[in-house]
C-alpha positions in Angstrom: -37.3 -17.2 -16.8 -37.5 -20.7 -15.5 -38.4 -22.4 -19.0 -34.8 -20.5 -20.3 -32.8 -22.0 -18.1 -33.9 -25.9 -18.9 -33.5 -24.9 -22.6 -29.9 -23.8 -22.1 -29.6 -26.9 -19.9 -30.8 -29.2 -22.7 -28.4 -27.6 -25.1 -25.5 -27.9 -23.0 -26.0 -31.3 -22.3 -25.6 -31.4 -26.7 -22.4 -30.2 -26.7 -20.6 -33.0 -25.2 -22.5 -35.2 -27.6 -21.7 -32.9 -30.8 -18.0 -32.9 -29.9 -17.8 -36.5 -30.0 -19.5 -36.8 -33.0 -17.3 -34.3 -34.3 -14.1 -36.1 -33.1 -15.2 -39.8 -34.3 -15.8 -38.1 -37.8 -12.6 -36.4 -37.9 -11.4 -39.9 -36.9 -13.0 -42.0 -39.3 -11.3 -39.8 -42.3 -7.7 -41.3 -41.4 -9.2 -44.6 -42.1 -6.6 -46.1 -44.9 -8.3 -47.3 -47.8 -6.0 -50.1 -50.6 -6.2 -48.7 -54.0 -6.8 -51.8 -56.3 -8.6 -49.7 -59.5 -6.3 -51.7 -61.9 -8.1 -54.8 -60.7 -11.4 -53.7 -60.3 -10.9 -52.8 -64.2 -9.6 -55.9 -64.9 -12.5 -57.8 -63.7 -15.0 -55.9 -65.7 -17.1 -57.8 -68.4 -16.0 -55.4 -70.9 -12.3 -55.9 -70.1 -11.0 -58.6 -72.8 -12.7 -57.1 -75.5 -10.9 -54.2 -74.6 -7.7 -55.6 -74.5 -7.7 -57.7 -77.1 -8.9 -54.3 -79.2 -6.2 -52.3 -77.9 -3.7 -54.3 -76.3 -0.9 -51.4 -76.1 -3.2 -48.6 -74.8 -4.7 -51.1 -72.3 -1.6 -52.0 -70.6 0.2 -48.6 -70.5 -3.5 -47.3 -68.9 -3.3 -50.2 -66.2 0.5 -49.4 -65.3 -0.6 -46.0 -65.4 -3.0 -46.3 -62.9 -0.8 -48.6 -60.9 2.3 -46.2 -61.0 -0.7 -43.0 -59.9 -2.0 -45.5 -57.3 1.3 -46.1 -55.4 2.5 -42.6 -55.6 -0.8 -41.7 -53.6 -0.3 -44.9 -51.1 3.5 -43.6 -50.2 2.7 -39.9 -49.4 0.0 -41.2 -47.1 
């Protein structure tokens, strides 16, 4: 009987612990995050060979992206 009550003991002394694990990960989710993909395209190595092959289609993706990227920054 005795060696139940420690073990219910030990646990309860977990649940504090688990519930502020719980609330710093719920936390850490509302953590803003800049979206910058147009830039981090436009430094890739592969990016003016890219442009220069498709100038048109390269700059309508990049405003694409840009236009996608602020829509999703407003609604936060």
């Amino acid at each position: 009987m005795r060696l139940i009550c420690l073990e219910n003991k030990k646990h309860s002394s977990d649940v504090p612990k688990r519930m502020l694990l719980l609330m710093l990960l719920l936390i850490s989710g509302c953590v803003s995050v800049k979206l910058e993909n147009s830039e981090r395209l436009m430094r890739h190595p592969g990016f003016p060979v890219a442009a220069q092959a498709a100038p048109e289609f390269t700059r309508e993706a990049l405003k694409t992206i840009n236009s996608l990227e602020y829509e999703i920054e407003r609604r936060r």
